[in-house]
BAFI-3210 file (N, C-alpha, C; in Angstrom, 3 decimals, decimal comma, padded with zeros to 6 digits):
// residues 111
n [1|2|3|4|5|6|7|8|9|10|11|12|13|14|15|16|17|18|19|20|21|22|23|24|25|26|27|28|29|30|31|32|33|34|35|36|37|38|39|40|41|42|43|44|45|46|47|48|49|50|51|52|53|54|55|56|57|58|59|60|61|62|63|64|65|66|67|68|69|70|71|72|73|74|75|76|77|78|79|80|81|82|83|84|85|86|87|88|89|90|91|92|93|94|95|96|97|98|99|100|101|102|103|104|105|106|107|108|109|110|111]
n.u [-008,097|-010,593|-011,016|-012,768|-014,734|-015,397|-013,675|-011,602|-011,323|-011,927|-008,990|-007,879|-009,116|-007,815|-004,954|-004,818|-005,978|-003,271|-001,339|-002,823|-002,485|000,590|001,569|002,525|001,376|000,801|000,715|000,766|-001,319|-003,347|-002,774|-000,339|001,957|003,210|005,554|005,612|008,674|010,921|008,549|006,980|004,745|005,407|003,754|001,614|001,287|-000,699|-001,305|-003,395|-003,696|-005,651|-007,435|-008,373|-006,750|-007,240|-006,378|-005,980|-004,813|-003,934|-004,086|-003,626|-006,364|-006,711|-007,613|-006,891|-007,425|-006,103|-005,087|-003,361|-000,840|001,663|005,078|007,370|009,825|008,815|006,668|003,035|001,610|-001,254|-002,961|-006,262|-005,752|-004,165|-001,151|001,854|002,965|006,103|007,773|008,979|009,508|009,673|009,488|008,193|007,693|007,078|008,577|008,611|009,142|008,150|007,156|009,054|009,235|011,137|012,417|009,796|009,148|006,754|005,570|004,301|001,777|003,071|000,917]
n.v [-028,759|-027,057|-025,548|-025,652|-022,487|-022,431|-023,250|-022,166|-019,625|-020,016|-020,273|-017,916|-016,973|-018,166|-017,352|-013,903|-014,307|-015,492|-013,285|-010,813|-012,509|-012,696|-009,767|-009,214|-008,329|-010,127|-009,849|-007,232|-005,610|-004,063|-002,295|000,683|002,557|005,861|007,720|011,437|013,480|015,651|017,013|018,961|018,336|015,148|013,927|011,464|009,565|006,992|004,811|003,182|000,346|-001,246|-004,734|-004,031|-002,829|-000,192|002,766|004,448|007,839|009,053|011,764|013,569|014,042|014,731|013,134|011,472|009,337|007,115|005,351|001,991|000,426|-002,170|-002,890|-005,084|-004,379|-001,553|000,379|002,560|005,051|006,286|009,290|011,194|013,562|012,993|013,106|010,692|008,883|007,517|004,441|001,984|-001,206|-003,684|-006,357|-006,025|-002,835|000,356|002,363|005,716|008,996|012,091|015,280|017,646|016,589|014,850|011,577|008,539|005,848|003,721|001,511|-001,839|-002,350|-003,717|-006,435]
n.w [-034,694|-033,188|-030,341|-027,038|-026,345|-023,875|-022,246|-023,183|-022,193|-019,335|-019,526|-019,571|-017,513|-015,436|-016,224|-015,577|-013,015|-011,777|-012,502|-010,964|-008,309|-008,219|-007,425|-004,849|-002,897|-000,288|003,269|003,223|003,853|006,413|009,448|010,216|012,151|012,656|014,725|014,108|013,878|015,622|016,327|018,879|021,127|020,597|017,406|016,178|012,835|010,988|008,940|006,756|005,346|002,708|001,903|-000,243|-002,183|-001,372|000,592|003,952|005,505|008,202|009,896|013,141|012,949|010,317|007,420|004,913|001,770|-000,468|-003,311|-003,535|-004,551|-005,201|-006,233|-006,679|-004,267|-004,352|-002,402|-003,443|-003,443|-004,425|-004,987|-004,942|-005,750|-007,904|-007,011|-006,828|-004,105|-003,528|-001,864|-000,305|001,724|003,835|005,488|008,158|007,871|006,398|004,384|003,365|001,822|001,667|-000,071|001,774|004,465|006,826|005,869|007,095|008,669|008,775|011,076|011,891|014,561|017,549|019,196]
ca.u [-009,181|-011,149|-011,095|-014,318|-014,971|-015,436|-011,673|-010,465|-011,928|-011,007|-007,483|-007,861|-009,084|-006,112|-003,746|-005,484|-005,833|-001,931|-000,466|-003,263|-001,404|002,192|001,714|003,368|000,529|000,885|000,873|001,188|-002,538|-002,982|-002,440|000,988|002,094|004,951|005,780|006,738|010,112|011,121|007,918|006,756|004,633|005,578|002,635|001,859|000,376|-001,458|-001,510|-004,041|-003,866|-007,226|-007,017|-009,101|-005,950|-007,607|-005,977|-006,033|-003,461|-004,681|-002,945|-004,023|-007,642|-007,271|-008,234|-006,297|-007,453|-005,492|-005,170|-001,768|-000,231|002,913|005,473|008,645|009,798|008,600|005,261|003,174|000,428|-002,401|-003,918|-007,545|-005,499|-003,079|-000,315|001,585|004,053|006,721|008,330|009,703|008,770|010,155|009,205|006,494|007,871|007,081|009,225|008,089|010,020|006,980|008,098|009,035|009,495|012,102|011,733|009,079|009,443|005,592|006,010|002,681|001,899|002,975|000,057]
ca.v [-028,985|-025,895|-025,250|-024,718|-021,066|-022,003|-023,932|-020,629|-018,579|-020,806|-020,680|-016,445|-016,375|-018,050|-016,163|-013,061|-014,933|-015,479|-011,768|-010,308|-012,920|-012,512|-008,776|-009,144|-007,692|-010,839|-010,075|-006,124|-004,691|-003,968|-000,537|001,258|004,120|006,216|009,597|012,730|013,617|017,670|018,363|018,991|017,079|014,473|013,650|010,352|009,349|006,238|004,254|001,609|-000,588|-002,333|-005,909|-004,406|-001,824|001,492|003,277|006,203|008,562|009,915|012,669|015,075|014,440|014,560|011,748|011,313|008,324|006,495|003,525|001,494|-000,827|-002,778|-003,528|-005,335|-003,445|-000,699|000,682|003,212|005,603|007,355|009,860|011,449|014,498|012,498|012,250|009,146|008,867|006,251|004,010|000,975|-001,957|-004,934|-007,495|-005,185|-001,791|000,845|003,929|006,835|010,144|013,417|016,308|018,624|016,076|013,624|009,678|008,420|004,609|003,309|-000,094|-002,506|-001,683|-004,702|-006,710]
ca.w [-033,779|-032,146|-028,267|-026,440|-026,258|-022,317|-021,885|-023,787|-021,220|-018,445|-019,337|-019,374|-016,148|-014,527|-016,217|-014,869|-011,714|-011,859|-012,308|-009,716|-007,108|-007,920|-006,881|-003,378|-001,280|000,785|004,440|003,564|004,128|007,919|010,335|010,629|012,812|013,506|015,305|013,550|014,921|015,453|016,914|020,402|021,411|018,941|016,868|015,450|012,031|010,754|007,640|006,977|003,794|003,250|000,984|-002,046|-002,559|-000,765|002,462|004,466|006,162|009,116|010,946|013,752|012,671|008,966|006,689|003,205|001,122|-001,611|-003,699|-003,320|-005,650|-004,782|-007,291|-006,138|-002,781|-003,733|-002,740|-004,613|-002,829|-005,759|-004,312|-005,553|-006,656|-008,582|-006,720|-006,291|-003,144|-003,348|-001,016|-000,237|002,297|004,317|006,612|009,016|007,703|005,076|004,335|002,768|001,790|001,377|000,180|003,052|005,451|006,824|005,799|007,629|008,869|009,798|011,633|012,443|015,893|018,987|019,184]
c.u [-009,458|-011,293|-012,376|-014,203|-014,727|-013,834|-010,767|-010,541|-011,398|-009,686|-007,226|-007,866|-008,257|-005,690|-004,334|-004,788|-004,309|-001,321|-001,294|-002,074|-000,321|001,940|002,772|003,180|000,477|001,483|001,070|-000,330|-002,128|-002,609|-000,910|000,713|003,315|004,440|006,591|007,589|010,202|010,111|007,495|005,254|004,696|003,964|002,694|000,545|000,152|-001,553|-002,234|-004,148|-004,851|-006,399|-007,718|-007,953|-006,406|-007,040|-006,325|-004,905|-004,300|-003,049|-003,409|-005,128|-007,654|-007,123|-007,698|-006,701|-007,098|-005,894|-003,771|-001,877|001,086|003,777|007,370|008,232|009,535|006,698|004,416|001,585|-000,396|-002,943|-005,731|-007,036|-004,784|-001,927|000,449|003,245|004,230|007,411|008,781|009,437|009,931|009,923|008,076|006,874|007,416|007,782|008,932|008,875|008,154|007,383|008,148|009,516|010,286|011,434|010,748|009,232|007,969|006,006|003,973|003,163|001,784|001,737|-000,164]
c.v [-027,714|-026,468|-024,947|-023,942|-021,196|-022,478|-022,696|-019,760|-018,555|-020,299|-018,923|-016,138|-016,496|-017,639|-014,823|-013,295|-014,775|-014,110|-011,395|-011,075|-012,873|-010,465|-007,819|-008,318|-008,257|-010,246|-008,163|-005,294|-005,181|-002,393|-000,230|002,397|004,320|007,613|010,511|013,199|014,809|017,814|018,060|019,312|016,110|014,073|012,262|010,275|007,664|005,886|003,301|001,277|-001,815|-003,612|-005,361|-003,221|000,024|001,252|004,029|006,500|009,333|010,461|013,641|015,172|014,313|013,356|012,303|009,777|008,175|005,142|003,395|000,540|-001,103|-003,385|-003,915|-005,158|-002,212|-000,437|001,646|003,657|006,565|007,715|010,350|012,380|014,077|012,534|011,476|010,018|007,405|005,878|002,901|-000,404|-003,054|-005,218|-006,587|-003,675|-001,087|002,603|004,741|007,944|010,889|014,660|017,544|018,205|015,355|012,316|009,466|006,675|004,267|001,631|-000,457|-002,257|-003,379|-005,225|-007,303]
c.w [-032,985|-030,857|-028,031|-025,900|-024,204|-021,208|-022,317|-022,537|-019,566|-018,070|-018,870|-018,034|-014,978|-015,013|-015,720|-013,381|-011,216|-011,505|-011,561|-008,457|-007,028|-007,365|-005,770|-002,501|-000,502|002,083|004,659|004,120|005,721|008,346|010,574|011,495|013,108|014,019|014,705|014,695|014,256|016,049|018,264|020,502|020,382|018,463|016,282|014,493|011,773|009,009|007,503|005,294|003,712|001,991|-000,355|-002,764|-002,428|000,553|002,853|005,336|006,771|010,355|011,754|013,464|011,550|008,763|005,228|003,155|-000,201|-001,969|-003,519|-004,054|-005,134|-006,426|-006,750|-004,883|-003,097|-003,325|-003,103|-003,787|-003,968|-004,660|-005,299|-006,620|-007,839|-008,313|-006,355|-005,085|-003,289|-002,141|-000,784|001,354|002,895|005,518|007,103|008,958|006,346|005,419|003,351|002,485|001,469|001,277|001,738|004,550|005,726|006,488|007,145|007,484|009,711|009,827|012,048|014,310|017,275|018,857|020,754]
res [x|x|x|x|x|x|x|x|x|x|x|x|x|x|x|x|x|x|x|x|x|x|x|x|x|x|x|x|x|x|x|x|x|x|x|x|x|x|x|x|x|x|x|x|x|x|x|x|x|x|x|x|x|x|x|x|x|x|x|x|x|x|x|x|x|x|x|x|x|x|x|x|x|x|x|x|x|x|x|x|x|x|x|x|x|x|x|x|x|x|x|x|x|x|x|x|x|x|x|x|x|x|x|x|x|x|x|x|x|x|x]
***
């Protein structure tokens, strides 16, 4: 017995549907900030993770924008140039390593 072409289709689009939501972007888009430590006056940067998987890194005035993907704990910054910065995540934190710099721990900011 054949399937109707539109029950086939159906069934495609939840599975789709399915692996987009297991992801485990739940509850992660939203604004971070921390303060670079060593310098005087400390400086603080900015992370914002939108819901369609674009951010930006703002520091001191500049503006970097990425895409982010989450896989597990870790999380996974594309840049325009190509490339990716990893890191890792939990509860209202994300940690970062960049080369050159110490770990970087942005927290959501007190509300």
């Amino acid at each position: 017995m054949k399937k109707p072409a539109g029950l086939l289709t159906l069934a495609w689009v939840l599975v789709l549907w399915g692996i987009w939501s297991c992801t485990g972007n739940e509850g992660l888009p939203g604004r971070y900030r921390t303060e670079l430590q060593g310098e005087d006056p400390p400086r603080s940067a900015t992370l914002e993770l939108n819901e369609n998987g674009q951010g930006t890194w703002k520091i001191s005035g500049d503006q970097v924008t990425f895409k982010w993907e989450v896989r597990g704990k870790e999380i996974r910054l594309h840049t325009r140039e190509g490339g990716v910065v990893t890191g890792s995540r939990e509860d209202n934190a994300i940690h970062l390593r960049l080369p050159g710099m110490p770990p970087l721990t942005f927290r959501r900011p007190a509300r």
